[in-house]
C-alpha positions as CSV (number, residue, x, y, z in Angstrom):
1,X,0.0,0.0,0.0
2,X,1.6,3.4,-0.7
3,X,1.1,6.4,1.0
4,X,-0.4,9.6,-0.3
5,X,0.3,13.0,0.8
6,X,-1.2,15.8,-1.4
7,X,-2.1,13.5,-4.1
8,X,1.9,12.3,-4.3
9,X,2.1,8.7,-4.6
10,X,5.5,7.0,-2.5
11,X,5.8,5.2,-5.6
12,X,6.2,7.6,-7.7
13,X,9.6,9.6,-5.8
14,X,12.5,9.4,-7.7
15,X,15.2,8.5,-6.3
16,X,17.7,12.0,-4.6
17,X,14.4,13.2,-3.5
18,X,14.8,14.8,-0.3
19,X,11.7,14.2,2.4
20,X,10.5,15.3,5.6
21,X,8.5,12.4,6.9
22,X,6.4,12.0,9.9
23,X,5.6,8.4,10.8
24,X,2.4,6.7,12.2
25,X,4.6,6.5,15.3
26,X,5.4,10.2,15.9
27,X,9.3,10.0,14.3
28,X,10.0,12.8,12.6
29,X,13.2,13.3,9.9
30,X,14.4,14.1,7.0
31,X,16.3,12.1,4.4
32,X,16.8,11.4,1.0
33,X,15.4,8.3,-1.2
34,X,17.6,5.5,-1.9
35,X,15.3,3.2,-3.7
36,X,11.5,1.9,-3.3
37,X,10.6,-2.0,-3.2
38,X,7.4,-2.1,-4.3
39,X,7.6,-5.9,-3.4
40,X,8.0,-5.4,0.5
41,X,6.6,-1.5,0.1
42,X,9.9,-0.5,1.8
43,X,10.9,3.2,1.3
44,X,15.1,2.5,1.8
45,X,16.0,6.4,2.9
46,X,19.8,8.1,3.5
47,X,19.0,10.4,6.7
48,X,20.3,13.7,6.6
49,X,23.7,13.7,8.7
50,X,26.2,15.8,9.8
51,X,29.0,15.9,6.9
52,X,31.3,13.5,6.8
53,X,31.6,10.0,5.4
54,X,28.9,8.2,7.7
55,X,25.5,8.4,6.6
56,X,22.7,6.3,8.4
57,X,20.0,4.4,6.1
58,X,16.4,4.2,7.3
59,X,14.5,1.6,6.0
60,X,10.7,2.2,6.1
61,X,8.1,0.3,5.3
62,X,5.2,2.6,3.4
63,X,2.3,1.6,5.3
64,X,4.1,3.6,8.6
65,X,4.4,7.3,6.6
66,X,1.4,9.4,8.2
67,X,2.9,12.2,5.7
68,X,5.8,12.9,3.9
69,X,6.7,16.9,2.0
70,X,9.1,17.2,-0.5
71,X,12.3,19.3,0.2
72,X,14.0,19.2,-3.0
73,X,15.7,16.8,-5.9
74,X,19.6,16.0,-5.2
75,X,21.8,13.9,-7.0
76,X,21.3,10.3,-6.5
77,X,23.1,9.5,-2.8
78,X,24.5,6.3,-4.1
79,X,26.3,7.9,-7.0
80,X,30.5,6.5,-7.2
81,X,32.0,9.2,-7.7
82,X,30.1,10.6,-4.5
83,X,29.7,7.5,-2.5
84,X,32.4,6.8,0.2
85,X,33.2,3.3,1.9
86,X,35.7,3.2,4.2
87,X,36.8,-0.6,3.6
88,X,39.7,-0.5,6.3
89,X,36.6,0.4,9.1
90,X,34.3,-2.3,7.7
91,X,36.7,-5.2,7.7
92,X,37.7,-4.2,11.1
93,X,34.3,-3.8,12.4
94,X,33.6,-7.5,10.7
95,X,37.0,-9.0,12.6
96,X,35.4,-7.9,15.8
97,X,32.1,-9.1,15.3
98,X,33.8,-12.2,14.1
99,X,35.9,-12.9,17.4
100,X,32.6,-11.5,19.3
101,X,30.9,-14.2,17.7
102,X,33.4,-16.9,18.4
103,X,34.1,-16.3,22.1
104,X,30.6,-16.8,22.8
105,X,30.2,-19.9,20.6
106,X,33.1,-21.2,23.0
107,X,30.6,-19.8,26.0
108,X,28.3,-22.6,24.6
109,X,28.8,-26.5,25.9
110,X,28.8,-29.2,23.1
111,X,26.7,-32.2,24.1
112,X,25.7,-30.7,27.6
113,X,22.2,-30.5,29.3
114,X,20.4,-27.0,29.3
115,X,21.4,-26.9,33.3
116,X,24.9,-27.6,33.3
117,X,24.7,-24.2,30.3
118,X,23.2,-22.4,33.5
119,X,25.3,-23.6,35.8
120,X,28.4,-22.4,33.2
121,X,27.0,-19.4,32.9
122,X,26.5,-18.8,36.7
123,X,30.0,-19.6,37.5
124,X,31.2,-17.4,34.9
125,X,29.8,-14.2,36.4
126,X,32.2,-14.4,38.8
127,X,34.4,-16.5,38.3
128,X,36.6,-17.3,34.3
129,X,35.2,-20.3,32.7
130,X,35.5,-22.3,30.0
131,X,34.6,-25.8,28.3
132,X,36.9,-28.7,28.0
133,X,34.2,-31.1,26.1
134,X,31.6,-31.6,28.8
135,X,33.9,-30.8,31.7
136,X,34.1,-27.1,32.9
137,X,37.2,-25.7,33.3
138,X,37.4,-23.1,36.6
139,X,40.5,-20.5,36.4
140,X,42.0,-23.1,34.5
141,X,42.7,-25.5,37.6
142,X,39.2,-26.4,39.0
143,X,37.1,-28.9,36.7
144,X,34.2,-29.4,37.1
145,X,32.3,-32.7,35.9
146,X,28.8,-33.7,34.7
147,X,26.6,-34.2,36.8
148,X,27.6,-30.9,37.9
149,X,27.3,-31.5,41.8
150,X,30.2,-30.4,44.4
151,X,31.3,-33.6,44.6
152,X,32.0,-33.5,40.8
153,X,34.7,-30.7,41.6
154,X,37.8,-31.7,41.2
155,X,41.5,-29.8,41.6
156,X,42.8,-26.1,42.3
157,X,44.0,-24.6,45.3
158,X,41.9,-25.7,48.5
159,X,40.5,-22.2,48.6
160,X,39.9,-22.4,44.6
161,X,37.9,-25.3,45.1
162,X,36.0,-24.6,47.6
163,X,35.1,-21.2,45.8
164,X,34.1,-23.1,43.2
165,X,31.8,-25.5,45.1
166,X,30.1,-22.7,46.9
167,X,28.8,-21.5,43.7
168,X,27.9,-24.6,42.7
169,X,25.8,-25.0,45.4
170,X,24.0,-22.2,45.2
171,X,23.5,-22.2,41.6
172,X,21.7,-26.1,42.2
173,X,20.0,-24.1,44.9
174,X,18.8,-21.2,42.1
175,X,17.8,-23.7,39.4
176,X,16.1,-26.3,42.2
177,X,14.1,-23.3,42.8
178,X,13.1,-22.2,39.4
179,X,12.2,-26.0,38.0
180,X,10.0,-26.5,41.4
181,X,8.0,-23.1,40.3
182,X,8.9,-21.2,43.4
183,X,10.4,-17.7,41.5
């Protein structure tokens, strides 16, 4: 469904026309049109910015434009010999969320029941964690083995270990709790 405002049809800006649009849920901007998909009715927008190579693209589906008036005709925003990517930024901002994404795959037990995962992930709010398999790993010295009781918890300092069953025991406490409906 496209929107009308003044008999203008969304389907009918060309694209580098620069809008002020009001939504159906009260946001209010400016920005200039990138393309419209008539398939999905999505309006794909550059917002005006400050200057500089970052721009931010809205994409707005038609049915949400309460109104829209037209500021003007610019070039088209996605013009090359206007258009700026700054490749070096990307690729660095897609290591990070590549590592991001790989120590918290290693945050996730292979093979392991849904409590010892909370149990993991209680002990490694306080404490650093990791997997070994199905054993968890405690400041790499204490390990700690399925079925995930204090009596499973084996090696580390005296103090480390006991530290470790502490939690442990709480944690069983925590989920005992939870499973027996008494939140």
């Amino acid at each position: 469904m496209a929107m009308m405002d003044g008999g203008n049809n969304v389907e009918e800006l060309a694209v580098g026309c620069l809008l002020s649009i009001r939504t159906t849920l009260g946001d209010e901007f400016e920005g200039q049109v990138v393309t419209f998909d008539r398939p999905s009715n999505i309006l794909v927008l550059q917002e005006r910015s400050k200057p500089g190579p970052r721009r931010n693209i809205r994409l707005l589906k038609a049915n949400y434009i309460k109104d829209f008036t037209f500021l003007g005709q610019h070039d088209d925003p996605l013009d090359p010999t206007n258009c700026f990517l700054d490749l070096t930024a990307l690729q660095a901002r897609e290591e990070l969320a590549i590592r991001q994404a790989e120590a918290e795959a290693e945050r996730i037990g292979v093979g392991v029941t849904s409590e010892a995962q909370s149990i993991f992930d209680a002990l490694s709010k306080t404490l650093p964690v990791r997997w070994d398999k199905t054993v968890i790993v405690v400041m790499n010295e204490v390990r700690v083995s399925s079925p995930y009781h204090p009596e499973s918890v084996i090696g580390g300092t005296p103090a480390a270990n006991e530290r470790v069953k502490k939690v442990l025991e709480l944690e069983r406490k925590r989920l005992q709790m939870r499973s027996s409906g008494g939140q």
